[in-house]
PALUM-151042 format. One line per field, with one value per residue (C-alpha): residue number from 0; residue in three letters; x, y, z. Coordinates in steps of 0.02 Angstrom, whole numbers, padded with zeros to 5 digits. Layout:
// PALUM-151042
nr [NUM_...]
rest [ALA_...]
X [X_...]
Y [Y_...]
Z [Z_...]
//
This chain:
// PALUM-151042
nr [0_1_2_3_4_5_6_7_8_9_10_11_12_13_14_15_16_17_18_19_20_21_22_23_24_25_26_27_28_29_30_31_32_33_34_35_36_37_38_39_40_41_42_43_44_45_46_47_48_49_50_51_52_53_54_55_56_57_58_59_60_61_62_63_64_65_66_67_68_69_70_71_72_73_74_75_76_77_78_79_80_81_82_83_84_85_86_87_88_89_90_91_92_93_94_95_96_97_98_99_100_101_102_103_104_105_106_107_108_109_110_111_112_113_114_115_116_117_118_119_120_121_122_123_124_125_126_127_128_129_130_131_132_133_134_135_136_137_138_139_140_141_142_143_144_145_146_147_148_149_150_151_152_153_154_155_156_157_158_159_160_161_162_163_164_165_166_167_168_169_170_171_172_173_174_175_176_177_178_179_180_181_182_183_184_185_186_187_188_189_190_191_192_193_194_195_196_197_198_199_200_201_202_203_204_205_206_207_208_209_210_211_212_213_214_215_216_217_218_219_220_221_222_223_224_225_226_227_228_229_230_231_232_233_234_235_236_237_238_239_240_241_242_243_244_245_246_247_248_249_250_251_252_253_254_255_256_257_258_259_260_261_262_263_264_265_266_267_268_269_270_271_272_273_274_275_276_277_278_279_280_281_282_283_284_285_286_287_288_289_290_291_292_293_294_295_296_297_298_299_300_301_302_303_304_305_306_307_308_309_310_311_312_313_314_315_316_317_318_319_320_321_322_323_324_325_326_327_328_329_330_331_332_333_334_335_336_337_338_339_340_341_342_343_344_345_346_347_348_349_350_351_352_353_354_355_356_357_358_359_360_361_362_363_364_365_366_367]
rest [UNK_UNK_UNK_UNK_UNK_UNK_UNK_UNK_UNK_UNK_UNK_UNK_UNK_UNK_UNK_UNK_UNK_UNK_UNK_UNK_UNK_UNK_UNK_UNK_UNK_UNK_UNK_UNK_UNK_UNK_UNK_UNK_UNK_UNK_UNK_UNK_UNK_UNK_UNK_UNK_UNK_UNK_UNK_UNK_UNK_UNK_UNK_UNK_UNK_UNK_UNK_UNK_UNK_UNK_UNK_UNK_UNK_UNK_UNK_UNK_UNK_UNK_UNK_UNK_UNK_UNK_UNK_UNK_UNK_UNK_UNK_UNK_UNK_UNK_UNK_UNK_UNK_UNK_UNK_UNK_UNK_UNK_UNK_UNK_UNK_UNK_UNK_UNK_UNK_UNK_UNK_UNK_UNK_UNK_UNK_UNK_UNK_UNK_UNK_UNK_UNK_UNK_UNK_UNK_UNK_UNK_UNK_UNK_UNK_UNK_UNK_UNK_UNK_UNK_UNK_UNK_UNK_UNK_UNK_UNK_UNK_UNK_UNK_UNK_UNK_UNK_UNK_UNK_UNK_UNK_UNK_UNK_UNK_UNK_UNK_UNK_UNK_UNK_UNK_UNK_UNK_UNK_UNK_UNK_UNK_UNK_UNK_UNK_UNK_UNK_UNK_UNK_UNK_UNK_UNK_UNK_UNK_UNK_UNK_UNK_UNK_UNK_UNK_UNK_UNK_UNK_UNK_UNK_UNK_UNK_UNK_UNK_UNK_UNK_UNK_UNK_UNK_UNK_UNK_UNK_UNK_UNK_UNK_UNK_UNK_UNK_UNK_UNK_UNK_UNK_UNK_UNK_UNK_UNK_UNK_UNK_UNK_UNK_UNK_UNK_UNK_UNK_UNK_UNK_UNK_UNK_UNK_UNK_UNK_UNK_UNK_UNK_UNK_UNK_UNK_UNK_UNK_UNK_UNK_UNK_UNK_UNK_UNK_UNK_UNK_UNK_UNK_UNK_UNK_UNK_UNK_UNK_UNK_UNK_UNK_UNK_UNK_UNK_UNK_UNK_UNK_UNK_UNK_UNK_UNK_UNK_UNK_UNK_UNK_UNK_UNK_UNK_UNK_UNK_UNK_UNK_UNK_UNK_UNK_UNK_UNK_UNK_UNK_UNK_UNK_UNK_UNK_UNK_UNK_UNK_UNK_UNK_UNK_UNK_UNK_UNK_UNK_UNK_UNK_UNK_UNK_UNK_UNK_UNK_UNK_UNK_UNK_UNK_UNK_UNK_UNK_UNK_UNK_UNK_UNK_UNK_UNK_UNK_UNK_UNK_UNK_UNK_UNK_UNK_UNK_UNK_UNK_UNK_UNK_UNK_UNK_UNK_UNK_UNK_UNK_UNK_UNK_UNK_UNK_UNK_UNK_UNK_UNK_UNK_UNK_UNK_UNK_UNK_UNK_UNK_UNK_UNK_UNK_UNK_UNK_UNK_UNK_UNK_UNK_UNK_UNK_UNK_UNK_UNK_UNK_UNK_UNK_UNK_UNK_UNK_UNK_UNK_UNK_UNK_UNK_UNK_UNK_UNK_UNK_UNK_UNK_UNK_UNK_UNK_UNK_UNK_UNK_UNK]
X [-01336_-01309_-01271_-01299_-01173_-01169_-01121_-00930_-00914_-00922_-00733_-00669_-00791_-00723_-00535_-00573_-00640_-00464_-00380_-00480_-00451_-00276_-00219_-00248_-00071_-00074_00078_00050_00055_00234_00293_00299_00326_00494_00543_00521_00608_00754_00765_00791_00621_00566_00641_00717_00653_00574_00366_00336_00236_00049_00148_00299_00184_00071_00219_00269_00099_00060_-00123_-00090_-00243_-00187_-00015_-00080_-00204_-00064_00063_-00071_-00105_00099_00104_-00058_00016_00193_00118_00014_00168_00261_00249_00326_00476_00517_00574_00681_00783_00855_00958_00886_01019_00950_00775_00830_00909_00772_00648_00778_00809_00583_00568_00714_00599_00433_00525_00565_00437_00384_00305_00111_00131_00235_00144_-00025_00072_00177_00228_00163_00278_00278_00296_00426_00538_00503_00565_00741_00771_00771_00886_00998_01031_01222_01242_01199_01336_01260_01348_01259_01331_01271_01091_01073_01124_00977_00996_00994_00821_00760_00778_00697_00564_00494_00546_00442_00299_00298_00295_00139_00077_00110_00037_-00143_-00169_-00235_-00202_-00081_-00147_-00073_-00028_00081_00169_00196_00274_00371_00451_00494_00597_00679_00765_00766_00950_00996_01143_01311_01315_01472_01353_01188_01143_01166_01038_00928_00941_00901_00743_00701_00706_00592_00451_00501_00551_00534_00486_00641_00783_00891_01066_01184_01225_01344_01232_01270_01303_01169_01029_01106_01055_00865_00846_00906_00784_00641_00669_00660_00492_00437_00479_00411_00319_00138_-00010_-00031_00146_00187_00048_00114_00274_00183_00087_00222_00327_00197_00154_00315_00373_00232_00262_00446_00389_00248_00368_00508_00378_00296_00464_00562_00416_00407_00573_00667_00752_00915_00799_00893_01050_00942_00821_00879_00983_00830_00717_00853_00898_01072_01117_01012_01094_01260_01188_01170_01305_01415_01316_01240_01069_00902_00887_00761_00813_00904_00774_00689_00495_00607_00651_00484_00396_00544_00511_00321_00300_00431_00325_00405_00363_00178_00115_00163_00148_00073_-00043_-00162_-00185_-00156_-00239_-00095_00094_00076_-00033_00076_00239_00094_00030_00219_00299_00159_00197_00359_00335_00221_00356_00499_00398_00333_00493_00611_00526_00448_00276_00157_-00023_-00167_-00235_-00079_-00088_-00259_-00202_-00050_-00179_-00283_-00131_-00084_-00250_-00247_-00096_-00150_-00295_-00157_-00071_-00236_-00247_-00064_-00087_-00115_-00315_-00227_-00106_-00058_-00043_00076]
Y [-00972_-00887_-00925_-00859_-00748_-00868_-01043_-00994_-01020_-00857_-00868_-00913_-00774_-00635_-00711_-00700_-00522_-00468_-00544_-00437_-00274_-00315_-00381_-00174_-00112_00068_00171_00192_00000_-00013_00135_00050_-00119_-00079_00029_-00119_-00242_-00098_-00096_-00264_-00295_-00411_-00537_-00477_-00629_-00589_-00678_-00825_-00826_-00919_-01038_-01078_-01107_-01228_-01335_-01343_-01411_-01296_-01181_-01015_-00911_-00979_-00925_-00763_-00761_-00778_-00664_-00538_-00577_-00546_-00378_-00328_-00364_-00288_-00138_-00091_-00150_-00001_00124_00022_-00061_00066_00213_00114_00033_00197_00303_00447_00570_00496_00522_00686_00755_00679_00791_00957_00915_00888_01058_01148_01072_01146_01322_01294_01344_01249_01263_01260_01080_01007_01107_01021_00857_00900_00763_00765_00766_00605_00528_00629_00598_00411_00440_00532_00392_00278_00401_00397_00225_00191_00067_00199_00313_00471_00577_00700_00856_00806_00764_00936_01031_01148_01064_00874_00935_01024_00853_00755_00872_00857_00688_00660_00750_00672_00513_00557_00633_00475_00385_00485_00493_00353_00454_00566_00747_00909_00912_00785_00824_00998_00911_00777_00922_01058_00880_00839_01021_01009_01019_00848_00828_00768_00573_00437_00310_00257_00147_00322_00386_00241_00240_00421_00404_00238_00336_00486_00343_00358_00176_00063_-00111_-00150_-00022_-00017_-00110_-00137_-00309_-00384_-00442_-00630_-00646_-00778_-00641_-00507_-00619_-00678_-00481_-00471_-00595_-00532_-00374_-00445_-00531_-00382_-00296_-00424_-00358_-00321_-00412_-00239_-00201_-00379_-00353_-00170_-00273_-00418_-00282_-00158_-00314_-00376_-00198_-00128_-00268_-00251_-00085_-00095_-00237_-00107_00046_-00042_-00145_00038_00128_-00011_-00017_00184_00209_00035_-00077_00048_00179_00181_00280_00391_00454_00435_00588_00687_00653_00709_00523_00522_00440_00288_00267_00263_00139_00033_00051_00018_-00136_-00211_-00300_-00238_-00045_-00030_-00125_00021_00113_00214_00278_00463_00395_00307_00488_00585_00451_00438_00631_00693_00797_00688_00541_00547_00644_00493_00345_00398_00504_00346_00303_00474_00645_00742_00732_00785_00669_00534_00630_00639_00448_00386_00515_00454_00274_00291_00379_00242_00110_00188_00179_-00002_-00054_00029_00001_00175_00230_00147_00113_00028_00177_00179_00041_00086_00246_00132_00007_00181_00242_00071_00068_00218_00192_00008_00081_00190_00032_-00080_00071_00060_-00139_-00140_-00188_-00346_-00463_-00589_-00777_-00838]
Z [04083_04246_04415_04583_04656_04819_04740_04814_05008_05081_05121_04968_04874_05016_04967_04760_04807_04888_04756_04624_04717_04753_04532_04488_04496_04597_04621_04816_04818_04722_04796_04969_04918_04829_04985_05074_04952_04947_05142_05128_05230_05084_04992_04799_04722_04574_04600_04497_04362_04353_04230_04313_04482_04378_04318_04489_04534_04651_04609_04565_04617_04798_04787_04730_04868_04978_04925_04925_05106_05162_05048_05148_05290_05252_05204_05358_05445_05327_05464_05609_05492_05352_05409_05562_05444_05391_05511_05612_05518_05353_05422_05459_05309_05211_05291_05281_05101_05087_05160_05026_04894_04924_04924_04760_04642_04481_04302_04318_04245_04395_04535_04514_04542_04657_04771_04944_05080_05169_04985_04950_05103_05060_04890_04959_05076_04910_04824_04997_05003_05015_04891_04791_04823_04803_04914_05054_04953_04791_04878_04939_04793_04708_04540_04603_04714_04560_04446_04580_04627_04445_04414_04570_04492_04320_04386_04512_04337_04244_04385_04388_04199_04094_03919_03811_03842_03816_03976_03980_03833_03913_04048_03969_03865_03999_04106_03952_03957_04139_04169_04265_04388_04316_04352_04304_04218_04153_04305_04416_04317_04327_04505_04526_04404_04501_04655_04586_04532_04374_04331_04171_04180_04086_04064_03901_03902_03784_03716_03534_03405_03345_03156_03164_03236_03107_02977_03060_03060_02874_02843_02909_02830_02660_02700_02768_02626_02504_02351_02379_02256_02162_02136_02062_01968_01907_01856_01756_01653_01615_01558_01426_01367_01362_01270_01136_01121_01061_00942_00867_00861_00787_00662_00599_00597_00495_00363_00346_00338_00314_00425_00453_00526_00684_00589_00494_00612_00794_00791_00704_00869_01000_01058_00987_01178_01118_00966_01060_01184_01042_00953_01101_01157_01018_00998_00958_00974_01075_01215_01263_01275_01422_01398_01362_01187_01170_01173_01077_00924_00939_00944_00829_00687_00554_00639_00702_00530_00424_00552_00711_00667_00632_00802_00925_00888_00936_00979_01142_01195_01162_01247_01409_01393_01382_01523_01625_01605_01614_01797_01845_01792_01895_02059_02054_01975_02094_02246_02303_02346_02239_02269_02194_02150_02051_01970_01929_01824_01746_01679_01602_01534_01462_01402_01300_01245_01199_01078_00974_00960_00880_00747_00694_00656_00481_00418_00328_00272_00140_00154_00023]
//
């Protein structure tokens, strides 16, 4: 459903028209509005938001209405009130120091932005405020008009460019090596970049973390860093087949060769470590175990011609299937890059793995 365009009184429509052209922010339109605010022309009350004016009752599209009317009129009244409220020796030097600047030449970059004059004095009179303390020597020094002559550029840059382009990071790159004038703290620099136009909505400051935030950023770093559905997944399988697999190996080894097989032929298949382990700590053997000694025993010669043999064409392929799973293993189970496509290839390789198992179970048993 539509309506037509003149249901609004033709004030109010002419007053929500002002309003629209007015809520774009455009660097012109800060520029002189903080030059005013700095001069001490405006108050440095920071605007209230649509929120805090609704709680206060009062309607905030006429509030904004309003303040766009004063920073209308402030602004046309720029002209007659700005430049006053500096001294005619500020005024002055501004211009000398305006002049010293467009002798000095700059990168391609910088020149096609290159700030125009009237903005430029504007910008030194910001930079010569005496709260500041910048004094007239260090204003008028080549490298301090060299920082600000690009800094004033970038930010005109900045200002007329709505995306990343080479260009820009050409020219963010040649200010970062721009060699910047020697200043006592970070608010200096702040105040010099402020002046340029090249201000952040919120500069960086320095403040002691609470034990109480420490830990609400501990926390949310663990459930950020929660396991993912296919790695618990990864974890669930490998437990149940890994398990199964010990079971098998030790079931086929103990019946070949009898339950002391460990002594006999651990040192034969180069896992004399595992015996150790075992030795030392006791328990079932292959708890010890890493997917290393599950290869060395399934491939050994000895060992896959008279058990193994049954369910795996060839020793290597076992040493592959088992180096493979163990790889897999290590990077769901100790938390590095893992994938579902990798836990698609560990479910293959369990799966192959799983069929050489069904051959080794034996075709029957006795009930007594």
């Amino acid at each position: 459903m539509s309506f037509p365009r003149d249901i609004y009184p033709s004030s109010l429509a002419a007053a929500m028209e002002t309003a629209r052209r007015f809520s774009a922010p455009f660097e012109e339109a800060n520029r002189r509005y903080s030059l005013l605010r700095n001069a001490g022309l405006l108050g440095a009350d920071r605007p209230k938001t649509a929120f805090e004016l609704a709680v206060e009752g009062r309607d905030p599209l006429s509030e904004r209405i309003r303040a766009i009317s004063a920073l209308s009129g402030a602004h046309a009244a720029l002209a007659g009130l700005g430049r006053p409220a500096f001294s005619s020796a500020m005024i002055d030097q501004a211009h000398r120091i305006s002049e010293m600047a467009r002798g000095f030449a700059l990168p391609d970059v910088f020149e096609r932005f290159r700030t125009p004059t009237d903005t430029f004095v504007d910008r030194l009179l910001l930079l010569s405020r005496p709260e500041l303390g910048f004094s007239q020597s260090f204003l008028n020094t080549p490298d301090t008009i060299t920082a600000f002559t690009k800094a004033s550029a970038l930010a005109d840059m900045f200002a007329e460019t709505d995306q990343l382009t080479l260009s820009v990071r050409e020219a963010a790159g040649l200010f970062s090596i721009t060699e910047m004038p020697q200043l006592a703290s970070l608010a200096g620099y702040r105040s010099f970049l402020d002046a340029a136009g090249l201000s952040f909505s919120r500069w960086p400051r320095r403040r002691l973390l609470t034990m109480s935030e420490k830990r609400r950023r501990l926390k949310a770093r663990l459930q950020a860093n929660a396991a993912p559905p296919h790695v618990k997944r990864a974890k669930t399988l490998v437990h149940r087949y890994e398990l199964t697999l010990r079971e098998v190996l030790d079931a086929v080894m103990a019946e070949t060769y009898g339950e002391d097989w460990q002594q006999e032929r651990l040192p034969l298949c180069d896992c004399k470590d595992l015996l150790k382990k075992w030795q030392k700590r006791g328990g079932d053997v292959l708890d010890h175990a890493d997917y290393a000694h599950y290869a060395r025993i399934m491939s050994h010669p000895d060992h896959f011609n008279a058990i193994f043999e049954a369910g795996f064409d060839e020793p290597a392929a076992v040493f592959e299937l088992l180096t493979s799973a163990g790889s897999l293993r290590a990077a769901s189970h100790h938390a590095r890059a893992f994938t579902p496509e990798d836990l698609k290839s560990l479910r293959l390789t369990w799966k192959q793995i799983e069929t050489g198992l069904i051959a080794l179970t034996p075709d029957f048993e006795v009930d007594w």
